[in-house]
C-alpha positions in Angstrom: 22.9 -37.2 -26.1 20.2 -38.8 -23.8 18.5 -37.1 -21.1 16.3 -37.0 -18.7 13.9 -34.1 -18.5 10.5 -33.5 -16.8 8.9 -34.0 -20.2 10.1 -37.3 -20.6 13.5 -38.3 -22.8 15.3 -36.3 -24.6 17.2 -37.4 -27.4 19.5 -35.9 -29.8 19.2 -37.4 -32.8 21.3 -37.4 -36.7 20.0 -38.6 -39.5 21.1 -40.1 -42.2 17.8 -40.1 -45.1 17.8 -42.5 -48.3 19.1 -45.8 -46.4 18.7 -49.3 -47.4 17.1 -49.6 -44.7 15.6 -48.0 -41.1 17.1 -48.1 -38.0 19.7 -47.3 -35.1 23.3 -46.8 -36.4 25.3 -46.0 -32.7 26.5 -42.5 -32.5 28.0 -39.7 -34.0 29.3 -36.5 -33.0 27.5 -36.3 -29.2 24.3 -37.9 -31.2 22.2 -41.0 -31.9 22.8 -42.0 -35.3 19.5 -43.0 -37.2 19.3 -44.3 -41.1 15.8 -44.2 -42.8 14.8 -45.2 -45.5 12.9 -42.7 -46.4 13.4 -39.3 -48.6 13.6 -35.9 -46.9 10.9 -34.6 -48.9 7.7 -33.0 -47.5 8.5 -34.4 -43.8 8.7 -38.4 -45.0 12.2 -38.5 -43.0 10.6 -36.9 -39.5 7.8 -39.5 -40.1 9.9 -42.1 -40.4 12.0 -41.2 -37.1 8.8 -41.1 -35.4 8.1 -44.1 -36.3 11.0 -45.9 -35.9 10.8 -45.4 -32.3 7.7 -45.6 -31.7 8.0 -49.5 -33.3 11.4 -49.9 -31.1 10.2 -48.6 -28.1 6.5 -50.1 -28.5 4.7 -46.5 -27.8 2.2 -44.5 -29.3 3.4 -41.8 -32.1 1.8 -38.7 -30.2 4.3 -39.7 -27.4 7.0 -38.6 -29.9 7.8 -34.7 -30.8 10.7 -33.4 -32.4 11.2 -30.3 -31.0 14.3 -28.9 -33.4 16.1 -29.6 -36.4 12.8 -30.6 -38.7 14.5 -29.5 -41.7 17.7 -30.5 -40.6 19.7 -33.5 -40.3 20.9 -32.6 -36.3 17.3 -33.0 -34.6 16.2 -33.0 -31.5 13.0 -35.5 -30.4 11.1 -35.5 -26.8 9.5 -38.9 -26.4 6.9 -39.0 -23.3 6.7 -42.5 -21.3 9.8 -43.9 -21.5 13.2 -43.9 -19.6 16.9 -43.0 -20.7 17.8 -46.8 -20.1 14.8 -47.9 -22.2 16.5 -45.6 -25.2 20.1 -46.7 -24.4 19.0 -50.2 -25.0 18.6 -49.3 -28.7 22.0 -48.6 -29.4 
């Protein structure tokens, strides 16, 4: 679910769009569980997982890539500059 890699954190990552609100949900199925508020429509959900952690982990965006899943609800997101403990500590 959370891993170390040379290019920083790896994090897989499910979404849930159309929430009340943003933010971290625990896990589900081997994955981070992350409610947004916002629509999946024209990458407004990927945006908003960007920069959810980006606010929660107090880094830059361009630190932040999701590398699969962007049309997908399963995604996987690289974040550069940060630790797996700093991630666990959102759950």
């Amino acid at each position: 679910m959370i891993r170390d890699t040379p290019a920083g954190v790896e994090i897989d990552v499910r979404v849930i769009p159309r929430a009340g609100r943003t933010g971290c949900a625990g896990t589900r199925d081997g994955a981070l569980l992350l409610r947004v508020a916002a629509a999946p429509v024209e990458g407004a959900a990927n945006d908003a997982v960007i920069a959810f952690f980006a606010t929660a982990l107090s880094i830059p965006k361009r630190n932040i890539q999701i590398v699969s899943g962007e049309r997908s609800r399963q995604k996987r997101v690289v974040i550069s500059g940060v630790t797996a403990d700093d991630v666990r500590a959102l759950q």
